[in-house]
C-alpha positions in Angstrom: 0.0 0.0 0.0 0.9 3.7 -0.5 2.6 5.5 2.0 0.0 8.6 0.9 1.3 10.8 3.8 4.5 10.7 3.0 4.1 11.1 -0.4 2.2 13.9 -0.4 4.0 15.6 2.8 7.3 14.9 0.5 5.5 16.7 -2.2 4.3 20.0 -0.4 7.5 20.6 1.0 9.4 20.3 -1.8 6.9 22.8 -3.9 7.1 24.9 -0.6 10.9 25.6 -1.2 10.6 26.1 -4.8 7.4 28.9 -4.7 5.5 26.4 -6.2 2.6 24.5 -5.2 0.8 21.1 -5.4 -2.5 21.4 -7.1 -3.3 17.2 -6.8 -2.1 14.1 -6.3 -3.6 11.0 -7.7 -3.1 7.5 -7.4 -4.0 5.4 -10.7 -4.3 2.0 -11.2 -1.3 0.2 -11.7 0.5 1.6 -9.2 0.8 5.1 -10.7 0.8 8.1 -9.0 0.8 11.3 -10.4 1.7 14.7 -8.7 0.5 17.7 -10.1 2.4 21.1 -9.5 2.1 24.8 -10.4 3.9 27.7 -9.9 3.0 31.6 -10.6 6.2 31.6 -13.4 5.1 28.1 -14.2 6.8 24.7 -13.9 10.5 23.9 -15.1 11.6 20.5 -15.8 14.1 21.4 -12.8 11.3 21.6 -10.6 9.5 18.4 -11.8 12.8 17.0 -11.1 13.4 18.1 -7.5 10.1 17.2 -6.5 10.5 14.0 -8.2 13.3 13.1 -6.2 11.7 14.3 -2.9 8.9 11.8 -3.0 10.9 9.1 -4.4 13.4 9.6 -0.9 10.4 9.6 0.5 8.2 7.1 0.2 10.4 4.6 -0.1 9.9 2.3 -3.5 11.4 -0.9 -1.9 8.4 -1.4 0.3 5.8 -0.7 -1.9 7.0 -0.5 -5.7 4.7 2.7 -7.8 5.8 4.4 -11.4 5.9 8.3 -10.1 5.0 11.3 -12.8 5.9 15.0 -11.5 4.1 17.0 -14.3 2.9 21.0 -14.2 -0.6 21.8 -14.5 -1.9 22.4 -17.9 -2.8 26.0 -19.0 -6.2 24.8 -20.7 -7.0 22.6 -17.4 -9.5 24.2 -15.2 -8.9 26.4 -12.4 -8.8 23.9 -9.0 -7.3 26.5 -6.7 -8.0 29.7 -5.5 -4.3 30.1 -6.4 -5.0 29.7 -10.6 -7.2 32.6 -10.0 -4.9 35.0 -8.5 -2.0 33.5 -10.3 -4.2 34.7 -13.4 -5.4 38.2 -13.2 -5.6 39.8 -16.0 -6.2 36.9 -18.3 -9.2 35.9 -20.1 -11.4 33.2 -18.4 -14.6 31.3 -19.1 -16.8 30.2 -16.1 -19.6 28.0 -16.2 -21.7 28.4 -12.7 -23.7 26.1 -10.7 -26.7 27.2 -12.5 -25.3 26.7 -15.7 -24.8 30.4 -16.7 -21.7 30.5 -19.1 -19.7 33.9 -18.3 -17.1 35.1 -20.9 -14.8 37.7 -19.2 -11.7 39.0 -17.4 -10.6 38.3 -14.3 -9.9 41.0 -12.6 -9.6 40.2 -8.6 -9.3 37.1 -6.5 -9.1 36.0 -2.9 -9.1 32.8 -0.6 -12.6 32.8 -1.6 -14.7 35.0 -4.4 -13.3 36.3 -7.5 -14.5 39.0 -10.0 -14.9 39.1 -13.8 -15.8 42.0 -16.2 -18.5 40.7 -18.3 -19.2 42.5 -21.6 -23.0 43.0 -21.4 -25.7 44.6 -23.5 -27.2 47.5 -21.5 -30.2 49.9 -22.8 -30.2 52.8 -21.1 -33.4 55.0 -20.4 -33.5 57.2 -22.9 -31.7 55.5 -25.0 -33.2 53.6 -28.6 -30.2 50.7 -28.7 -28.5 48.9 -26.4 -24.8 49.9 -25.5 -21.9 47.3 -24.6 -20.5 47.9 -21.1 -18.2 45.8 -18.9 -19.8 44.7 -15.5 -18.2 43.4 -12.7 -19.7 40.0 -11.6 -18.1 38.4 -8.0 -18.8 34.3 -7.6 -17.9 32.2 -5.0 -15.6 29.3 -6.3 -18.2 26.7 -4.9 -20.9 28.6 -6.9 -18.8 27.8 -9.8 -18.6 24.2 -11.7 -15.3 25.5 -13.4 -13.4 28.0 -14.7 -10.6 27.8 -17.8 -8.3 30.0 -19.7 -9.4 31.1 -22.8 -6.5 30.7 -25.2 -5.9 32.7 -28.1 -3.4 32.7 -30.3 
């Protein structure tokens, strides 16, 4: 059996020295796990490697053999952290809420717990005989959210 404590206490305190942080850790069949690892510069090889080696003096391979994978978190993968929001402000996101509204925006703010998006709405003002574009500010709660992802452009 895994030793999953020490794998993943092996795993957040390698991240921790490197600014970087562990977004998941799964355990596949076959004796597979896979740690998952970000970082607000990204993720270099050099850090895959260091963490890598810190699990693997870890959690010792002798007593229960596993294939390990240190990989960085995808930039199309959706936001699981509050940290993917903060680490991207600024950026273009899509959000899909719990009540299946799909928002289309940028992320402007972010904390431990709510974030904020300017959403590009259609607004008629009194007075007015067309609608206007404006950019709204809508706040969420991440658990009010089923996900949120990058939109890429190229």
């Amino acid at each position: 059996m895994f030793n999953k404590q020490a794998i993943e206490q092996a795993a957040r305190s390698a991240t921790a020295e490197r600014s970087l942080v562990v977004v998941e850790v799964n355990y596949l069949p076959d004796d597979v796990v896979e740690v998952l690892i970000d970082g607000m510069d990204g993720v270099t090889i050099d850090d895959c490697v260091a963490v890598n080696d810190a699990v693997l003096a870890a959690a010792d391979r002798d007593e229960h053999d596993y294939e390990l994978t240190v990989a960085g978190y995808g930039i199309s993968d959706p936001f699981k952290l509050p940290f993917h929001y903060i680490k991207n402000i600024g950026g273009e996101v899509e959000t899909l809420t719990a009540d299946g509204r799909k928002l289309r925006g940028k992320l402007v703010a972010a904390t431990e717990t709510e974030f904020t998006l300017e959403v590009l709405t259609r607004v008629k003002h009194e007075g007015s005989k067309r609608p206007v574009s404006e950019s709204v500010p809508v706040t969420l709660a991440y658990d009010s959210v089923k996900y949120t992802k990058n939109i890429i452009t190229i």
